[in-house]
N, C-alpha and C positions, 0 to 999 in steps of 0.2 A: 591474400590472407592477412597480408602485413598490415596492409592498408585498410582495411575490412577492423584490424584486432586496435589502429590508432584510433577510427573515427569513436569506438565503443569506449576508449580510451579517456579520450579527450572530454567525452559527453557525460562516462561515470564521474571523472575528472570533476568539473563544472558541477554538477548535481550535488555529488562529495561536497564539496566546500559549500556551497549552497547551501544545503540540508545541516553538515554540520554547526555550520552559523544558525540556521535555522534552529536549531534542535539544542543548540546551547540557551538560546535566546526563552526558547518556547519551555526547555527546562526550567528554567525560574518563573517563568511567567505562569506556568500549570501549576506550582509549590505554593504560590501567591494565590492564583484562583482557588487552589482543591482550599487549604488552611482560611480563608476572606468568604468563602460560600458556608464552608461547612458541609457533611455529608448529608442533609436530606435537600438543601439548597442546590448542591452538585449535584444530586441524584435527577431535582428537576432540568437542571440545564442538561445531564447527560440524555434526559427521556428525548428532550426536544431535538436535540441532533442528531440523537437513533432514528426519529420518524422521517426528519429530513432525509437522512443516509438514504434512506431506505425505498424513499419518492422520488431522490434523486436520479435512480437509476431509470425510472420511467421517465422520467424525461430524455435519456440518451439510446435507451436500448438498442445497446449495441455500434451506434454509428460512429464512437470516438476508437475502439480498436481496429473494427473496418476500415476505415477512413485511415488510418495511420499505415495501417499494409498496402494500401492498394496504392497512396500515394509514394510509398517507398519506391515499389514496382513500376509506377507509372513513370517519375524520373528517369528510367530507362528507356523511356519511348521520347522520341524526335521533337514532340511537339507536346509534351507535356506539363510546359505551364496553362497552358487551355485546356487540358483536358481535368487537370489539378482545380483551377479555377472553378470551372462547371460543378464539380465534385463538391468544394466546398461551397459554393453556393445554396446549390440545395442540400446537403447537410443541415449547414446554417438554418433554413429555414425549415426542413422538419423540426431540429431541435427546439426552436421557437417556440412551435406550436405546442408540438409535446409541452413543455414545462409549464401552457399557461394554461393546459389542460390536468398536468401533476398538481399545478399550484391548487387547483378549486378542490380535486380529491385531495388532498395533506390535509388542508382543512376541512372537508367534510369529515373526513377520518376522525380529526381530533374533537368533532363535534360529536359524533355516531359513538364513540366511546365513554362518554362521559367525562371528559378533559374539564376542567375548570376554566371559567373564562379568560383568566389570566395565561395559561397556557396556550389557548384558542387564538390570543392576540400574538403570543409571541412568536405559535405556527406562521399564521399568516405573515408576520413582518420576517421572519426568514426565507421566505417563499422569494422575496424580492431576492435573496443572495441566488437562488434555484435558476431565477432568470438568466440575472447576468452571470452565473457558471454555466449556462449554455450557452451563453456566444462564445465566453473564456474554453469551454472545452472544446469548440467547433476547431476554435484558433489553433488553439494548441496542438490537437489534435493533428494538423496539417504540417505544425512545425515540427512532429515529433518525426511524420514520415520523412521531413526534410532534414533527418536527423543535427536537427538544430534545437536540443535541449537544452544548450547555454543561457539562447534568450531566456527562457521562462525560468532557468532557475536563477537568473540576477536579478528578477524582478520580485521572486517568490521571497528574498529575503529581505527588501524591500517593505513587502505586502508584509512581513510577521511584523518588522519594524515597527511598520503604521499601527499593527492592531495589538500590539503589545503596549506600547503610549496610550494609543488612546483606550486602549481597555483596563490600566492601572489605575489610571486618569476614572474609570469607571465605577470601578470597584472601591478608590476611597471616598468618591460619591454616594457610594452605598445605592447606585443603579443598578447590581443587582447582575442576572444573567438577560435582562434587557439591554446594560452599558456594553456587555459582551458582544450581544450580536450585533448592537448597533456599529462596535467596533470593527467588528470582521466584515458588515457592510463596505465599510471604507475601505478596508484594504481588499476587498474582492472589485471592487472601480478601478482600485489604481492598475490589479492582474491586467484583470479584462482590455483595460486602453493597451497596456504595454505587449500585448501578444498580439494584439491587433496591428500596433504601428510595426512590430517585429518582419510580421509576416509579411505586412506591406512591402517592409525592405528587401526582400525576397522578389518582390514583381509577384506577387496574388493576391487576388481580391477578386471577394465575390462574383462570381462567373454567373451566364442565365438562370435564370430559376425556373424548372422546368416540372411543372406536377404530375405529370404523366409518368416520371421516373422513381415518385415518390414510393410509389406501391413495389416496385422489384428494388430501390434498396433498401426499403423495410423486411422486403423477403429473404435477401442476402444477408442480412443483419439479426435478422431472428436467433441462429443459435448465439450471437454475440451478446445479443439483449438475453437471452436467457440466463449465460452465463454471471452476467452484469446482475441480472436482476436476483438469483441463488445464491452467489455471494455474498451480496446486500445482504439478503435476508436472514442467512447464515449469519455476518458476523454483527448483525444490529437486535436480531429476531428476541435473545436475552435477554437484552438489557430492557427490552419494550415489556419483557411477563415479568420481568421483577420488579420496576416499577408498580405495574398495576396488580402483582397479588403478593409482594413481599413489602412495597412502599418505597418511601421516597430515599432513608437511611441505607438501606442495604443493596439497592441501586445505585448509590454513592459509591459505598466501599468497591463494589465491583469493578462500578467506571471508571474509577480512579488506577484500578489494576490493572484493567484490560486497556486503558491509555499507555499505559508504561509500557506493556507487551508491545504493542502498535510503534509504539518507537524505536524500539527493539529491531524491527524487521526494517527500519530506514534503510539500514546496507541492501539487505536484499532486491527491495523496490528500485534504489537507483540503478544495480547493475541489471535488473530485469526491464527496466522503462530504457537504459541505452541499448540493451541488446534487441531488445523485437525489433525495431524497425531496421537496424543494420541486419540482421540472422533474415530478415524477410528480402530483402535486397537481394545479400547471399545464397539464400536459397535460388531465387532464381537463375541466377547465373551458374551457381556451382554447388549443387546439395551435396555432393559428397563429400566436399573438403570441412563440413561442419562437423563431424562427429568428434575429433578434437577438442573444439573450443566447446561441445557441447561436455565432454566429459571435466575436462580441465575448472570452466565454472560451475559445475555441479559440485566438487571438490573445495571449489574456496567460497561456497555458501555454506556447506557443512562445516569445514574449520572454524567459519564464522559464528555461526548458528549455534554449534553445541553448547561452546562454554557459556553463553547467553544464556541457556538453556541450566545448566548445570549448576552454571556457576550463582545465575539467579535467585533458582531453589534452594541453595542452601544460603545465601547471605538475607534471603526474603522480608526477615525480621527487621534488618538493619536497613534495610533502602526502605522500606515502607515508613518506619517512623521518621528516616531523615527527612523524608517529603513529606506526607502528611502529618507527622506528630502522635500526642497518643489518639487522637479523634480518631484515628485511622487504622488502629492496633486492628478492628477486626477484618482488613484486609489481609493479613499479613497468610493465614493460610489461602484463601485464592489464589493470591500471586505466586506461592509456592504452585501450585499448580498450573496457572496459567501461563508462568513463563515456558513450560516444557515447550509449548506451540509453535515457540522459534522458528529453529533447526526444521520442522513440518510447513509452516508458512512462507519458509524460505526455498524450499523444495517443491512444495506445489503449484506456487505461483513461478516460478523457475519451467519446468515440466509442462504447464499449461500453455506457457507462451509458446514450447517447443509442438504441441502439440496445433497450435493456430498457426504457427511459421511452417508446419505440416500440409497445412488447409482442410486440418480433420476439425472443425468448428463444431461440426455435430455431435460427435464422439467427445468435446471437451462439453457437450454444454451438456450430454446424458448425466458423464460424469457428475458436474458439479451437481444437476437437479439431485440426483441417490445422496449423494454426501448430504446436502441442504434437507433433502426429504428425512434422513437420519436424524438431522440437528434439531427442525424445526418437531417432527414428534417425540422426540426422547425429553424434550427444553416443555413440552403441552405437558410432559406426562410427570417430569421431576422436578420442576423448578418449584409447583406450589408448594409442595411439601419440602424441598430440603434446599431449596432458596439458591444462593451464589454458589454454592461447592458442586452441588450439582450443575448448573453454566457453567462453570470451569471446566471439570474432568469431560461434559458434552462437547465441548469446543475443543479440545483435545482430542476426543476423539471424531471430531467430524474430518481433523485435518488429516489424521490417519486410513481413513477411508478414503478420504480423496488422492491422497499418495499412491496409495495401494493402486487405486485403478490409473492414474496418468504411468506408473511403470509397469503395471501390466500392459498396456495399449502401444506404449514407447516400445517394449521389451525386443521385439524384432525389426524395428529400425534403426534405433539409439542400443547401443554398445559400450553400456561404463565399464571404467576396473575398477570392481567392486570392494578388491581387496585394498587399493591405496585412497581410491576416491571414500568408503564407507566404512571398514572395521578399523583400519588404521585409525582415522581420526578420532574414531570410538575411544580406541586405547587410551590414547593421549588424553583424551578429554578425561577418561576415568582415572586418568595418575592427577590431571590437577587437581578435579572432584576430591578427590579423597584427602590432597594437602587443603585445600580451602576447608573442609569440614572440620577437621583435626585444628585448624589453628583458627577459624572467623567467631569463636566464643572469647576468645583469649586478645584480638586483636581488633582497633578500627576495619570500618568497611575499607577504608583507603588501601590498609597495610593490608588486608585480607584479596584484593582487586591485583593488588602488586605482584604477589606471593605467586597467583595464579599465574598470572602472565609470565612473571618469570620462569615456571615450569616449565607449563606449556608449550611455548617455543621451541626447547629443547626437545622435548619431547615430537613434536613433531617433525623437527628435524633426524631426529634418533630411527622413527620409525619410518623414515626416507616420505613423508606425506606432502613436504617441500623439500627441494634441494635447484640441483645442479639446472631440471628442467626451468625452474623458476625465474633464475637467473638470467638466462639466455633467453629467456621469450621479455622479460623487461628488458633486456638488452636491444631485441630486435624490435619493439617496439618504439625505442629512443630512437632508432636508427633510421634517418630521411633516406638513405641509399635503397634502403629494403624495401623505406612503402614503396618510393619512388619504382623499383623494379615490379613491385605488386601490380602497381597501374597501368 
């Protein structure tokens, strides 16, 4: 288990610093793009990378999560860099095909719609990024089973490097959100080489390419693409009807919110991308020593997640114009609303994973389609009429719905304590809530950010939500004796 709780460690580790540089980086550089575009300019670039998003998952359906279990599990078997190899091999080349089959429909799409030509061009020249992300995700995908998420995240801050230069370099060009993709082109070559030479160093590489196999792990893969592809369409599906029946302005405001939100959820994504492929490992060897670390992380994405959440909505006013300005003021209630999604995004994508480390794929992909089938007609039937507040509070609650059923489904396998893992952090989160309201009119956001924190901690400790156990599992984590005995 020790050993099991270092590699998740090591890999949040590595992502942690990664992301956070990343995300410091890509901080100023989004301040610079949303304020250099402008909101109906941003609204265009946002349309165009909701379509992508959203094309992109047909090109993978489902083979980059599969691919990552099966090679965890596979590791356990004797002869398993040739069975791994074979595996990505074809991967690789279904993916291929798929995206140069996504690329023709992206752009049919943006033609069948009515897109303006200038949009049409700049579909198609992202389509090129759609490619080389599916070799980049074949790759990757194989390193994750090999729980070797270091590599890609020293590359990934790298890759923002490139495209933050050369997309400044863009923007005082006055190229527009063409200098942008052109930029992210570059640093999607630099990914794609560096996961590929990674893996190499591992001893795999592309193994036979065998088409006869294509069709059953397309079939294997289906509730994964499902999943993949609901998702999508869940958190892209808004932004593509407000564009086209609110315009290019209030599509702005939104994407500019719902970017902030998405960065919000960084912590979550990393300890959820180290956990699945160790927890699938784990499973097999030892499923019952899981429920532990399944409770234990549920708890410190809620600690995390709330005050995100809480603490967000009420400072809303103040982070909104720090980054966009007054051009941006009519964000300022979305974000109130759409930051709640946290603490929910952080939980459902948390629970989903537990629910595929299960190998109930089906059961998660039911799931997602009802949540997405909620989103995508509540988003047909309210967004003409009352625009971004309505994709807000929808998106809120699609994530609610989706919660609701992964713990129903969980409820007789997984075993939280609901009283320290869920109402306690409540508490706490509502003692700083109520100091952050009372004093963020009177105070910078900074001193207002401080205030909370300082609470908070206390208050979590107060309500025993961390303590002594805390301690002692960082303890036995530092400790080479323990994994050492683990193994």
């Amino acid at each position: 288990m020790y050993q099991l709780s270092r590699i998740v460690v090591r890999n949040s580790l590595f992502s942690a610093v990664a992301q956070i540089v990343i995300k410091i980086i890509s901080f100023g550089f989004s301040v610079l793009v949303i304020r250099r575009l402008g909101p109906a300019e941003f609204g265009q670039y946002g349309a165009i990378l909701a379509i992508g998003a959203v094309f992109m998952v047909l090109s993978d359906l489902g083979l980059s999560p599969y691919t990552v279990r099966e090679v965890a599990k596979l590791r356990n078997e004797p002869d398993h860099t040739a069975q791994i190899s074979d595996l990505y091999g074809n991967v690789l080349a279904i993916r291929v095909l798929l995206t140069v089959l996504t690329a023709f429909l992206q752009i049919a799409t943006a033609w069948a719609t009515g897109e303006t030509a200038l949009i049409i061009l700049a579909v198609a020249i992202n389509t090129i990024g759609l490619l080389m992300y599916s070799i980049q995700g074949a790759t990757d995908a194989v390193l994750q089973g090999y729980e070797r998420l270091d590599i890609t995240a020293r590359t990934k801050v790298f890759q923002q490097l490139l495209f933050v230069a050369l997309g400044t370099g863009a923007l005082f060009l006055h190229a527009g959100f063409f200098g942008l993709i052109g930029a992210s082109l570059c640093g999607i070559v630099l990914l794609m080489v560096s996961c590929w030479r990674g893996l190499a160093s591992l001893g795999v590489r592309p193994g036979k390419i065998d088409p006869r196999r294509w069709f059953e792990l397309l079939r294997i893969c289906f509730p994964f693409g499902v999943i993949g592809l609901t998702l999508g369409l869940s958190y892209k599906f808004d932004s593509i009807l407000l564009y086209h029946f609110r315009g290019d302005v209030e599509n702005g405001l939104y994407t500019a919110s719902y970017n902030l939100v998405f960065s919000a959820a960084m912590l979550s994504n990393i300890i959820n991308t180290s956990l699945y492929p160790s927890l699938s490992r784990q499973a097999s060897r030892d499923p019952e020593s899981l429920n532990l670390v399944y409770d234990r992380i549920l708890r410190y994405l809620l600690i995390t997640g709330l005050p995100i959440a809480v603490g967000g909505s009420i400072l809303a006013d103040q982070i909104i114009l720090l980054i966009g300005g007054e051009a941006y003021r009519g964000a300022i209630d979305v974000f109130r609303i759409l930051i709640l999604v946290s603490p929910l995004m952080f939980v459902s994508e948390y629970l989903g994973y537990i629910v595929l480390i299960q190998g109930n794929e089906k059961k998660a992909a039911r799931s997602v389609l009802i949540s997405t089938s909620v989103n995508v007609l509540a988003n047909i039937i309210f967004i003409p009429r009352y625009g971004m507040i309505a994709a807000a509070v929808i998106t809120v609650i699609t994530e609610i719905v989706l919660v609701i059923q992964y713990a129903l489904m969980l409820r007789s396998t997984v075993h939280f304590n609901r009283m320290q893992t869920v109402i306690q952090p409540l508490i706490a989160v509502a003692i700083m809530g109520g100091l952050v309201l009372l004093a963020h009119q009177y105070v910078p956001l900074a001193v207002s950010v401080l205030l909370g924190g300082i609470v908070y901690l206390p208050a979590l400790l107060l309500f025993n939500v961390i303590g002594r156990d805390e301690l002692a599992f960082v303890r036995n984590l530092r400790s080479p004796s323990s994994a050492g005995a683990a193994q």
